[in-house]
Steps between C-alpha positions, in 0.01 A plus 500: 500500500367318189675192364732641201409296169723346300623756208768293318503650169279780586671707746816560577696613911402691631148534403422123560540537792252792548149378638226450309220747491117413454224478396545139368363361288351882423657779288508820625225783395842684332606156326129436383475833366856534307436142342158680404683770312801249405200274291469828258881345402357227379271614217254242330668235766381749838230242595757213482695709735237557715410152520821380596467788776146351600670159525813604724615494827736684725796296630751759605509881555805659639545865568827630386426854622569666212235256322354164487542150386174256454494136376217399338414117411205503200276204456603386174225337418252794507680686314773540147871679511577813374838686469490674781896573667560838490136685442511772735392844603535810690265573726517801777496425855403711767797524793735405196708836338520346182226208471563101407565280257306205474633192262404165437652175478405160391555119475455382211236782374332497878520776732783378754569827656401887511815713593388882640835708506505895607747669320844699600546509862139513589293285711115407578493713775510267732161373369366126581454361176152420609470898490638579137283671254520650177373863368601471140685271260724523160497191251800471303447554123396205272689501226 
């Protein structure tokens, strides 16, 4: 079993103690993909954003079975902060009845964390989240 990270201030019991799940320092194809679509959030600021996802690493992944948390540090000297906590989308699944929710979260404007959530009572499927894909996608409005 993998040595569990320390969370403090990031997760709370019981998923702290849940393992952590690689690739490290990698993101998954899914992740790579949704923070693809998520940059279209950003408008004028999209290759900032993408920057800051050129200069990050993966720290932690867990699997929470009905989703996903990832922990991203960015290299803050390659790139500038944004206002990023709480961009997200929908994006549809397959195994999944009703699809995800993806949502971002920063440190001080730099991508700290990307939260993937099903929604209801539904699950991945039982999908590795080395395995997840997505067929289509819904931005929010920009108002």
């Amino acid at each position: 079993m993998a040595d569990i990270p320390d969370r403090t201030g990031w997760l709370e019991e019981p998923l702290a103690s849940y393992p952590p799940v690689a690739p490290f320092p990698q993101l998954t194809h899914f992740e790579r993909r949704a923070l693809d679509v998520l940059a279209g959030l950003f408008g004028a600021e999209a290759d900032e954003f993408r920057r800051q996802i050129a200069a990050s690493r993966v720290t932690d992944r867990v699997d929470t079975v009905v989703g996903f948390y990832t922990r991203i540090e960015v290299d803050r000297a390659a790139s500038g902060p944004l206002p990023i906590t709480h961009k997200s989308a929908h994006f549809d699944v397959p195994g999944t009845r009703y699809g995800m929710s993806v949502t971002l979260w920063d440190d001080d404007g730099y991508l700290s964390t990307i939260e993937g959530v099903t929604y209801g009572e539904d699950s991945m499927g039982g999908q590795e989240l080395t395995d997840l894909d997505f067929t289509s996608f819904q931005l929010p409005e920009v108002r």
